[in-house]
C-alpha positions as CSV (number, residue, x, y, z in Angstrom):
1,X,0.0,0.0,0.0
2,X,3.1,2.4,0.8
3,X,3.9,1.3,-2.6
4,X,1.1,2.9,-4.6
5,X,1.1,6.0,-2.0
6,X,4.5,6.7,-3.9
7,X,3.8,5.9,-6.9
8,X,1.0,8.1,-7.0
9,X,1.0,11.1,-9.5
10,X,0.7,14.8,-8.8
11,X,-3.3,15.8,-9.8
12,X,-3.9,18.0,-12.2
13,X,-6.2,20.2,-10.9
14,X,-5.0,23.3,-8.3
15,X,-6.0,22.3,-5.4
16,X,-7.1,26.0,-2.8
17,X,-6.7,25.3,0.7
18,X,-8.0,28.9,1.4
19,X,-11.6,28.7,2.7
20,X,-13.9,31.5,0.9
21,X,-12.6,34.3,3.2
22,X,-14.8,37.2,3.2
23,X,-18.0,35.0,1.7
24,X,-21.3,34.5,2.6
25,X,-20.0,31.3,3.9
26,X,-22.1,29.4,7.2
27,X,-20.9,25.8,8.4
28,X,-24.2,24.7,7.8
29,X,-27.5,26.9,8.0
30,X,-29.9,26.3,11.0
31,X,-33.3,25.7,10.4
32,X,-35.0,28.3,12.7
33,X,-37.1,30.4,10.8
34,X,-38.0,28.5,8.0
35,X,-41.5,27.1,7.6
36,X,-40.3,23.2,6.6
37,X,-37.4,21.2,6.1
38,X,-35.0,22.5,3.3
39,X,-31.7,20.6,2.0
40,X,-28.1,23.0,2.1
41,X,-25.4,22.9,-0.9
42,X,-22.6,24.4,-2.3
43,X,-23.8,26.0,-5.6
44,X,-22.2,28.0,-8.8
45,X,-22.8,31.4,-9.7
46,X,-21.4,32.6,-13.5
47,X,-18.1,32.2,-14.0
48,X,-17.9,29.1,-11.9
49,X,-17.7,30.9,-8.8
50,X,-18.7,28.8,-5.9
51,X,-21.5,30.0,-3.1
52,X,-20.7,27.6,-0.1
53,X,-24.4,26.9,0.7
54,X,-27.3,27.6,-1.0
55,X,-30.4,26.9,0.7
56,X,-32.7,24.9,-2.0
57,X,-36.6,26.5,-1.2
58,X,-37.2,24.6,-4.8
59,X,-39.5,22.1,-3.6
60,X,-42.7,24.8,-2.6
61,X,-44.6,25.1,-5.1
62,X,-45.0,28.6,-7.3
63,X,-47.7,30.5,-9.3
64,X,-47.7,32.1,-12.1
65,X,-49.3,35.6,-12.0
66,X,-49.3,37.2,-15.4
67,X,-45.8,36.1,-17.1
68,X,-44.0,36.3,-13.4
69,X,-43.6,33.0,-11.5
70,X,-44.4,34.0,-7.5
71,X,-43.7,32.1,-4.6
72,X,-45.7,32.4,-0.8
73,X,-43.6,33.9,1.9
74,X,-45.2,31.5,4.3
75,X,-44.2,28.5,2.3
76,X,-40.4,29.8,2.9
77,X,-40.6,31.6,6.5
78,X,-42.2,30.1,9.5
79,X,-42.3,33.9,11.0
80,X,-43.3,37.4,9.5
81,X,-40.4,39.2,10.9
82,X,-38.1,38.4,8.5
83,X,-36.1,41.1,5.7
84,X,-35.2,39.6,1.9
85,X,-33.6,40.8,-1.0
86,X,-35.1,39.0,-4.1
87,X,-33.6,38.8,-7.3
88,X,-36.3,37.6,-10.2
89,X,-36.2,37.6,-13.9
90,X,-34.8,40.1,-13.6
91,X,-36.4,42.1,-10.9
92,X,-34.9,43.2,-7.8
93,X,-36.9,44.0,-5.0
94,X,-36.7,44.4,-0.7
95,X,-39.2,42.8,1.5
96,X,-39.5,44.2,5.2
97,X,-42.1,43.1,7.8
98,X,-44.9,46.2,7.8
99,X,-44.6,45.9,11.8
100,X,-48.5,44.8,12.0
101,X,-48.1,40.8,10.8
102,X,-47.7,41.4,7.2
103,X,-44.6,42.4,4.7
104,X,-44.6,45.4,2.3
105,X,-42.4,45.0,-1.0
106,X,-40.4,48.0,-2.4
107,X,-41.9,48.3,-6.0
108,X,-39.0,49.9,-8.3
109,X,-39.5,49.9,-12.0
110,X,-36.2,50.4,-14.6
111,X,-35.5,53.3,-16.9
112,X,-37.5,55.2,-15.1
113,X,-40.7,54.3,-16.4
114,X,-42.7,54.9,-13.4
115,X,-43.0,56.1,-9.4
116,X,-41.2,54.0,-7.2
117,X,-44.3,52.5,-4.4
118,X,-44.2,50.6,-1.4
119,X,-46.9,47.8,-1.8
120,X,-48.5,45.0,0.4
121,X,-47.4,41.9,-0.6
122,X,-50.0,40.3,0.2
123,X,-48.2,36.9,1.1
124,X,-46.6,36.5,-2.2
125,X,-43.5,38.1,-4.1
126,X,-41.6,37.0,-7.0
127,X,-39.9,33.5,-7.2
128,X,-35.8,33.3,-7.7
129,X,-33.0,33.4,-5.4
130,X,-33.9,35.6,-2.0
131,X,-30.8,36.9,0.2
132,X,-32.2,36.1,4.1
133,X,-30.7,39.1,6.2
134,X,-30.1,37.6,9.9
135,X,-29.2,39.2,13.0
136,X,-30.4,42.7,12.4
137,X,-29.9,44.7,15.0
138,X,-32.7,46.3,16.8
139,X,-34.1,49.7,14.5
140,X,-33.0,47.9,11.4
141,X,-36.5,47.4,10.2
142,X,-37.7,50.5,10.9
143,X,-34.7,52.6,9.6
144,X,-35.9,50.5,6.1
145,X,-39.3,51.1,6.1
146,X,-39.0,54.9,6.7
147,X,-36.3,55.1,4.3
148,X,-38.6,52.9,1.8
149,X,-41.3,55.9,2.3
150,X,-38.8,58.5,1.5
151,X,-38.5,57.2,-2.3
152,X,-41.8,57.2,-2.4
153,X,-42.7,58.9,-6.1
154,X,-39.4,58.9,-7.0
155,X,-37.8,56.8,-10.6
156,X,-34.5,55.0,-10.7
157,X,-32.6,54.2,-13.5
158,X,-32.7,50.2,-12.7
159,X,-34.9,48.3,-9.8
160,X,-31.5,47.1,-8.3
161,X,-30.3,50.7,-7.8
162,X,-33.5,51.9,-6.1
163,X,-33.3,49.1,-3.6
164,X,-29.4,49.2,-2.9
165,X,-29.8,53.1,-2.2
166,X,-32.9,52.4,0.4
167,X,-30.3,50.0,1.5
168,X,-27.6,52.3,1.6
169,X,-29.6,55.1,3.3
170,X,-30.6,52.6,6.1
171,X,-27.4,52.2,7.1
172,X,-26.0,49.1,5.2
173,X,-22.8,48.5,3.0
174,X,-21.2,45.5,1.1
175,X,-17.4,44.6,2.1
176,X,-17.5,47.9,3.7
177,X,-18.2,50.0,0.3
178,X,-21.3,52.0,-0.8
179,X,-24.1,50.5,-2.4
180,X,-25.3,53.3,-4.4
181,X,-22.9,52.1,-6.9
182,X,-24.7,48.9,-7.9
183,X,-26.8,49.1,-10.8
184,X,-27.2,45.9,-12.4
185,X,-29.3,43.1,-10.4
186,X,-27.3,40.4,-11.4
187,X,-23.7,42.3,-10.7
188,X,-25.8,43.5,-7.0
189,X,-25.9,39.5,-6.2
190,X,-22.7,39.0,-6.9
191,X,-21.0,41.5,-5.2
192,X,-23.2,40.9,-2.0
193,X,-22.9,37.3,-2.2
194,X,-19.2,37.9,-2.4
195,X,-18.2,40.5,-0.2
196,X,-21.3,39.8,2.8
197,X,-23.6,42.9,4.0
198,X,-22.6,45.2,7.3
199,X,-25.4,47.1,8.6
200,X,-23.8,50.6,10.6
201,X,-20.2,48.8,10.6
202,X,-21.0,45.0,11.8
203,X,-21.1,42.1,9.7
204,X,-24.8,40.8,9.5
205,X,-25.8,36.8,8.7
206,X,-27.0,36.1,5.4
207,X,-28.7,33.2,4.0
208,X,-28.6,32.4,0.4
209,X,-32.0,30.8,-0.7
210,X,-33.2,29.6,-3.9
211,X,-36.9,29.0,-4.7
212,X,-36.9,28.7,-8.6
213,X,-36.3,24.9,-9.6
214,X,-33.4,25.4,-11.2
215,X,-29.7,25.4,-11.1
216,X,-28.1,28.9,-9.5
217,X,-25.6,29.1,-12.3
218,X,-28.2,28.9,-14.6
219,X,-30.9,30.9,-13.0
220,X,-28.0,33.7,-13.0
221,X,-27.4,33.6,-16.4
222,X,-31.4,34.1,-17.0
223,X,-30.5,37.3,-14.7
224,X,-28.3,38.6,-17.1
225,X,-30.3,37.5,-20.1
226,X,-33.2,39.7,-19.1
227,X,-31.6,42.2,-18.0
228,X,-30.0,42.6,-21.6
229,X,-33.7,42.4,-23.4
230,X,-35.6,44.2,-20.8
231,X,-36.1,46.7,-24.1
232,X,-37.4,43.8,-26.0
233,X,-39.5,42.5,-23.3
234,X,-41.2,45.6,-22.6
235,X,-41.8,45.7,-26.7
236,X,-43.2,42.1,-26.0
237,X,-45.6,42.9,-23.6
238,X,-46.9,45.6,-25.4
239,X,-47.5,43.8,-28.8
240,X,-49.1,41.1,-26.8
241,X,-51.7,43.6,-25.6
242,X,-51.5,45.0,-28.8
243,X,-52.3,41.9,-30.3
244,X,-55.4,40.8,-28.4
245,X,-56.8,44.2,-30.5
246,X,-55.5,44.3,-33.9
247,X,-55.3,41.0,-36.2
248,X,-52.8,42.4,-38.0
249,X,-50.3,42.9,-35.0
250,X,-51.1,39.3,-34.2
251,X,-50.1,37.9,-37.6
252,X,-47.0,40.2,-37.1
253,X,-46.0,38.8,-34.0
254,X,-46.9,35.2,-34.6
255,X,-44.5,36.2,-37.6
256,X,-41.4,37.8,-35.6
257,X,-41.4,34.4,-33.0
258,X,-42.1,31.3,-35.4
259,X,-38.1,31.2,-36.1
260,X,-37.1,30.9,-32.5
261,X,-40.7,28.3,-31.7
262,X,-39.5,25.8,-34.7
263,X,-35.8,25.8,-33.1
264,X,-36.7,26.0,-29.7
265,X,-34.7,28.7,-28.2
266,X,-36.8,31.1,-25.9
267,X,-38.7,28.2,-23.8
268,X,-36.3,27.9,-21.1
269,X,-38.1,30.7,-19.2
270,X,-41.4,28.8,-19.6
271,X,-42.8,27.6,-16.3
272,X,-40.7,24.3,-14.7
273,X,-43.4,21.4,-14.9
274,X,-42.1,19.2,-12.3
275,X,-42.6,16.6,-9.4
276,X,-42.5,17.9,-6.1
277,X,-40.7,15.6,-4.0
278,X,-40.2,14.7,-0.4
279,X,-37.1,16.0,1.0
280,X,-35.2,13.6,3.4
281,X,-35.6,14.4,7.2
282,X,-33.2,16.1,8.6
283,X,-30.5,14.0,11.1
284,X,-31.7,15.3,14.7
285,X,-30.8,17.7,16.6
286,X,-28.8,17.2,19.9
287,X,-26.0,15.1,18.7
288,X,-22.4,15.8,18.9
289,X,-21.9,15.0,15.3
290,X,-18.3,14.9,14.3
291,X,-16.7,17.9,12.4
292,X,-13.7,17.0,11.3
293,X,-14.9,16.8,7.4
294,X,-13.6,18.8,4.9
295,X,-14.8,19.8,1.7
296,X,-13.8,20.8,-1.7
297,X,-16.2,21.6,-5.1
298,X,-14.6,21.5,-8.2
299,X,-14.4,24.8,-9.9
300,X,-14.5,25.1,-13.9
301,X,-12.5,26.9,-16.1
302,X,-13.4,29.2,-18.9
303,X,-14.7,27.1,-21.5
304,X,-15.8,24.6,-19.0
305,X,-18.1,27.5,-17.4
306,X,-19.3,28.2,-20.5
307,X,-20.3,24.2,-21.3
308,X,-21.7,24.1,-17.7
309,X,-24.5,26.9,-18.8
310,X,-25.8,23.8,-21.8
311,X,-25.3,20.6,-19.5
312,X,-25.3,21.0,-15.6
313,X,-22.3,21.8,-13.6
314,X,-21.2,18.5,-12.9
315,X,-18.9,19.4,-10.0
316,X,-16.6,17.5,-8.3
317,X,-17.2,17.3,-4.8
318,X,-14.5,15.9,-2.2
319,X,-15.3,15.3,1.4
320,X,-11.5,14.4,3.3
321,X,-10.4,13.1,6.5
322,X,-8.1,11.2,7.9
323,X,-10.0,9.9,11.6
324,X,-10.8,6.8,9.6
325,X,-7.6,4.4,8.0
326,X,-9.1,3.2,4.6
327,X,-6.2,0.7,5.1
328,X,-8.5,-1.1,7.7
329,X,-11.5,-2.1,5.3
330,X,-9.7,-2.6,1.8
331,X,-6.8,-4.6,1.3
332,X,-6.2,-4.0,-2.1
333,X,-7.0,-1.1,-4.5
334,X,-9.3,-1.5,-8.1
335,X,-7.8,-1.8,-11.4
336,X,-9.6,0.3,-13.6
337,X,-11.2,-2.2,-16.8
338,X,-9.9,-5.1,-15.1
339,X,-11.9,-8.1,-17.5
340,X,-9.2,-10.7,-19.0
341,X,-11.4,-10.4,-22.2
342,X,-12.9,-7.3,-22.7
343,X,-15.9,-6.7,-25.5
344,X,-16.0,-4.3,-27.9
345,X,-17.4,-1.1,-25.4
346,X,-15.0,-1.8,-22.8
347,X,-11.9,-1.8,-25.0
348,X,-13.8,1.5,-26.7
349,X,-13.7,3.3,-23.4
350,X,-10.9,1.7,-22.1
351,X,-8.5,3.1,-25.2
352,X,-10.3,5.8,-26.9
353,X,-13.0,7.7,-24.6
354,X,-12.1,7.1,-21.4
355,X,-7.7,6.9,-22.0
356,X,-5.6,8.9,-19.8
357,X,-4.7,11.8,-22.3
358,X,-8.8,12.0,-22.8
359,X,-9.6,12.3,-19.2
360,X,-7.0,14.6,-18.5
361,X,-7.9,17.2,-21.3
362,X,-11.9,16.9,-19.4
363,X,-10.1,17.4,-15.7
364,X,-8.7,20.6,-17.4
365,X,-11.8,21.6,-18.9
366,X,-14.5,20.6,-15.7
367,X,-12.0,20.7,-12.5
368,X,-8.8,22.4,-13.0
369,X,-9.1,24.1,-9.5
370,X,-10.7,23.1,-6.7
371,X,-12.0,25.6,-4.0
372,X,-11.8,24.6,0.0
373,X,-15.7,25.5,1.2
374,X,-14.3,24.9,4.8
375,X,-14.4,21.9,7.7
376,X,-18.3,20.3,7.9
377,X,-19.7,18.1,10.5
378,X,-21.9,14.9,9.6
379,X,-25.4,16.6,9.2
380,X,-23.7,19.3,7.1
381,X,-22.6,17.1,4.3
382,X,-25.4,14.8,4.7
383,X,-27.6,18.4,3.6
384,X,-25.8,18.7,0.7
385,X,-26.5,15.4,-0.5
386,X,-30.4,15.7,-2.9
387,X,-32.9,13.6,-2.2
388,X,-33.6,10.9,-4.0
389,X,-37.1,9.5,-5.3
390,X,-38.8,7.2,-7.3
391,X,-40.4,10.3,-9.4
392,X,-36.9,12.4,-9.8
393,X,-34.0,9.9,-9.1
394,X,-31.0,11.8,-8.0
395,X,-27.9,9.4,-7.7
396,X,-24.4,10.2,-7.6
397,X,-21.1,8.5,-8.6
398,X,-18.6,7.8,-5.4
399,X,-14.9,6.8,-5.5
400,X,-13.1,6.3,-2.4
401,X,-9.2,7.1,-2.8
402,X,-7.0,6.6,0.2
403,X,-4.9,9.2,0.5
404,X,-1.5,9.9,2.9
405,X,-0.9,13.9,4.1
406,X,1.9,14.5,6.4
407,X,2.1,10.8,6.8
408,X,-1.5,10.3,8.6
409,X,-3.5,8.1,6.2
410,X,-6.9,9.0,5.2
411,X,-9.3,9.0,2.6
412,X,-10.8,11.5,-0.2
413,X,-14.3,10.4,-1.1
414,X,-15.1,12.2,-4.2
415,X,-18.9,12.4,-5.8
416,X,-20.6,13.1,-9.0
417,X,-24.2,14.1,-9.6
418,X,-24.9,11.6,-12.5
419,X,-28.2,13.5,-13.9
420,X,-26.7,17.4,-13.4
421,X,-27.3,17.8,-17.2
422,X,-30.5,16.6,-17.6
423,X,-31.9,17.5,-14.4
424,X,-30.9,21.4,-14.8
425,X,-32.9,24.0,-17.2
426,X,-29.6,24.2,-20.2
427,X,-29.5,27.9,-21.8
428,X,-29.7,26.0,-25.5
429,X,-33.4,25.0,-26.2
430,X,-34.0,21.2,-27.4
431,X,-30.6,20.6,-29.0
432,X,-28.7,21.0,-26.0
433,X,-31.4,19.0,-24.0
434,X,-30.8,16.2,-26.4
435,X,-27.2,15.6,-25.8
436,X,-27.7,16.4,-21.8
437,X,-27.4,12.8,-21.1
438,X,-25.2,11.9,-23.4
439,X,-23.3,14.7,-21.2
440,X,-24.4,13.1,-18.0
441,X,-22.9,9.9,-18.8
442,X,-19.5,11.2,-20.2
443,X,-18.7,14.2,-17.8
444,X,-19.5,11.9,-14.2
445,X,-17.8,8.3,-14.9
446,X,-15.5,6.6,-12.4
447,X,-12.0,7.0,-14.3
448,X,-12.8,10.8,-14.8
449,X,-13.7,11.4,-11.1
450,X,-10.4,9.2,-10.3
451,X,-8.1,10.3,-12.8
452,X,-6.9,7.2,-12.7
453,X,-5.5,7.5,-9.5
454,X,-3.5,4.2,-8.4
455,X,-5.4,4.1,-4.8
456,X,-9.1,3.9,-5.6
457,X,-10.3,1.7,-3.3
458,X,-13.7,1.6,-4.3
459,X,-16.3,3.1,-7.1
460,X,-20.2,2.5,-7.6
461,X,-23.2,4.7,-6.8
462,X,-24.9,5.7,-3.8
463,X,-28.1,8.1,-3.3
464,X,-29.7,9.4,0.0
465,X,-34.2,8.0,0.0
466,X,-36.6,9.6,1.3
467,X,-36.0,8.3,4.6
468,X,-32.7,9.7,5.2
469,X,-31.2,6.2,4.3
470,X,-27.9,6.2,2.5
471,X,-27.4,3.4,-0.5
472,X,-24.6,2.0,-1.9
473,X,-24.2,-0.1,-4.4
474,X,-21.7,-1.8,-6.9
475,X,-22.6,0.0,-9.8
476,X,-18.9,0.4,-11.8
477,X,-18.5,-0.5,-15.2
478,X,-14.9,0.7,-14.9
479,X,-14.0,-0.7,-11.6
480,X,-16.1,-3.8,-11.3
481,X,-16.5,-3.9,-7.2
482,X,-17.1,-7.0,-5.7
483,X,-19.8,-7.9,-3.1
484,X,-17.2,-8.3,-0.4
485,X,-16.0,-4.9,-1.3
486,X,-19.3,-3.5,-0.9
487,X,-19.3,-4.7,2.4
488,X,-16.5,-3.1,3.8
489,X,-17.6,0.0,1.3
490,X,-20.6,0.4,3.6
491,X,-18.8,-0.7,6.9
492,X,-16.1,2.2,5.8
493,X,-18.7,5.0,5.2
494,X,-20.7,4.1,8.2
495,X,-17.3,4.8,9.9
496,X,-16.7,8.1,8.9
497,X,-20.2,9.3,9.1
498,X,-21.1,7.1,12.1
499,X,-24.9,9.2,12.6
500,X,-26.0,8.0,9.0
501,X,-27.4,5.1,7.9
502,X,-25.9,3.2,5.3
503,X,-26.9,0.2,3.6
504,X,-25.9,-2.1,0.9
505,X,-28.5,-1.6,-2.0
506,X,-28.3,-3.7,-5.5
């Protein structure tokens, strides 16, 4: 085993042992104040930039109120005192309790095109991704809503500059800089996601939350993409009304969109039909779960941002520790395409697809960099894991490497969403959707996730039910596990998560 410990060649990605200093970046977010159980993940912004953990609201349900998908506040929040920042399609807006039960929504409309209002919200405000503001100190609430009555009548140039100057007038900044300066929504949620909210000087809690059903990444890129036609969409909306009057404007606009119907670009923005799942219950509370766990997500590079926004992130995550010697539950380490006699696929994979120079150039492209996210504890990293059901399977690739640091053995248990790609709303119509799972099936197998690392000690699949029950099976075409290697697979895991439950599954 020393052996192969030496033998072992330098990875190719670049490996950032720098947690995401300055971030909005919790341990693991706590449940109080939310109305039901919600799972916690890393997730990707544009450019590949990681947010540590992403609260995933996706499983409420929304409405659709005219050509805006809403979501109820109650179906988030368990309480009414509560301040958000939503960023829609691509609205910005600020939500602050009304101080008698209910919320009022500052109502900002771009280029100016009419009087800024403070409305009830009646429950209900615009789907997306909402920024939770914690901890407020007391006055917070009230220094918003007076300033939110002061703009009262006024026009801004964009909704997101409105809100951040109510912001700014109340008393907050971003990484200790004015707000005022912010003008775009989508360049506003980066910047606060990056550089965390102060409100008079201290540093405030912030939860990032996402309630639309699909991938942050890609939800951010639908930011920007609005954003850039908000003249064209405001053209749209008036020919549609247009059009319910005049025949002849509805022959010209059936005219204008037939090109992009009969190729299919455009319906990505259409409402998400989906199954609304159960989400696993959470592990309970109590427990001094172990947090000695650290994690790293793969980080893209150019290109391989820019193929993420067609077929799912398909990250790399590693969870590593060294508590647990892989040395005492697998003797030996997996071959990779170890048959005598391969058939025709295997050699196919084995010496064209899947051959070391291959994998390599798709490590460069999907995981040249990995970013530290910081040390987790057993419930964190058992969040982060998506529920799997019977209506939307969500099961992941695993390899377990063992790995030596500073000469204390350990392990680095990397996973692979296997259906990113055609789970996630792509940016490229029905041609993109098409090859998603041809995607899926390249971009996540065994050997890429390894990189042929000589000390994989174990590969197959394992998902997380309904009932918080963890499954593993021996599902590697590459490494071929056997059933006595499953045992100690499972006997392993249970080891370094000792408050799950894991179980051999076929």
């Amino acid at each position: 085993m020393t052996q192969l410990i030496e033998d072992q060649p330098q990875p190719a990605a670049v490996l950032d042992t720098t947690c995401l200093e300055g971030e909005i970046t919790d341990n693991s977010y706590s449940s109080e104040g939310y109305a039901k159980r919600f799972e916690c993940r890393p997730d990707f912004r544009l450019g590949g930039h990681v947010v540590a953990a992403v609260i995933d609201a996706s499983t409420i349900r929304e409405r659709k109120v005219d050509d805006l998908m809403v979501a109820r506040l109650a179906d988030v929040l368990a309480g009414t005192n509560e301040v958000i920042l939503g960023f829609g399609l691509p609205n910005e807006f600020l939500v602050v309790p009304d101080g008698k039960g209910g919320y009022e929504k500052l109502v900002v409309k771009s280029l100016w095109r009419a009087p800024t209002v403070v409305a009830d919200t009646r429950g209900w405000v615009q789907s997306g991704v909402w920024l939770r503001l914690k901890n407020l100190p007391e006055g917070a609430q009230q220094r918003l809503r007076e300033q939110m009555r002061k703009v009262e009548g006024q026009r801004f140039v964009t909704c997101a500059n409105g809100c951040m100057q109510v912001m700014q007038a109340a008393g907050f900044t971003s990484g200790g800089q004015d707000l005022t300066g912010l003008k775009m929504p989508y360049s506003c949620f980066a910047h606060l996601v990056q550089n965390g909210l102060e409100y008079d000087g201290q540093r405030i809690e912030v939860d990032v939350i996402k309630t639309a059903p699909v991938e942050l990444f890609s939800f951010s890129w639908r930011i920007q993409k609005a954003t850039a036609l908000t003249f064209c969409r405001h053209a749209s909306r008036n020919m549609e009304t247009m059009s319910k009057k005049h025949k002849v404007v509805a022959g010209l606009k059936n005219a204008i969109t037939a090109p992009g119907r009969w190729l299919g670009f455009g319906r990505s923005d259409a409402p998400v039909a989906r199954n609304i799942v159960a989400v696993a219950p959470a592990l309970p509370d109590g427990v001094d779960y172990l947090n000695d766990i650290t994690v790293h997500v793969s980080q893209a590079g150019r290109i391989g941002s820019v193929i993420r926004q067609f077929w799912g992130s398909h990250a790399l995550f590693e969870v590593t520790q060294s508590r647990v010697n892989p040395d005492a539950y697998f003797h030996k380490a997996l071959e990779p395409f170890p048959q005598a006699n391969p058939d025709r696929i295997t050699r196919l994979k084995k010496h064209l697809l899947f051959r070391p120079m291959v994998v390599n150039f798709l490590l460069w492209l999907l995981a040249p960099h990995y970013k530290n996210i910081g040390t987790r504890d057993e419930r964190a990293v058992y969040d982060m894991l998506r529920t799997s059901s019977d209506e939307v399977p969500e099961k992941y690739n695993v390899v377990v490497i063992r790995t030596e640091i500073d000469g204390k053995i350990g392990s680095r248990i990397t996973l692979s969403r296997i259906n990113a790609g055609s789970h996630s709303r792509s940016i490229g119509g029905k041609i993109a959707r098409k090859w998603a799972k041809t995607a899926d099936w390249i971009l996540s197998k065994h050997v890429l996730m390894s990189g042929y690392d000589p000390c994989v000690m174990y590969a197959a699949e394992c998902w997380k039910s309904p009932d918080g029950t963890i499954h593993l099976n021996m599902n590697s075409g590459t490494y071929q596990p056997k059933k006595d290697q499953q045992e100690q697979a499972v006997l392993f895991t249970q080891a370094v998560f000792p408050h799950w439950r894991v179980v051999m599954a076929d």
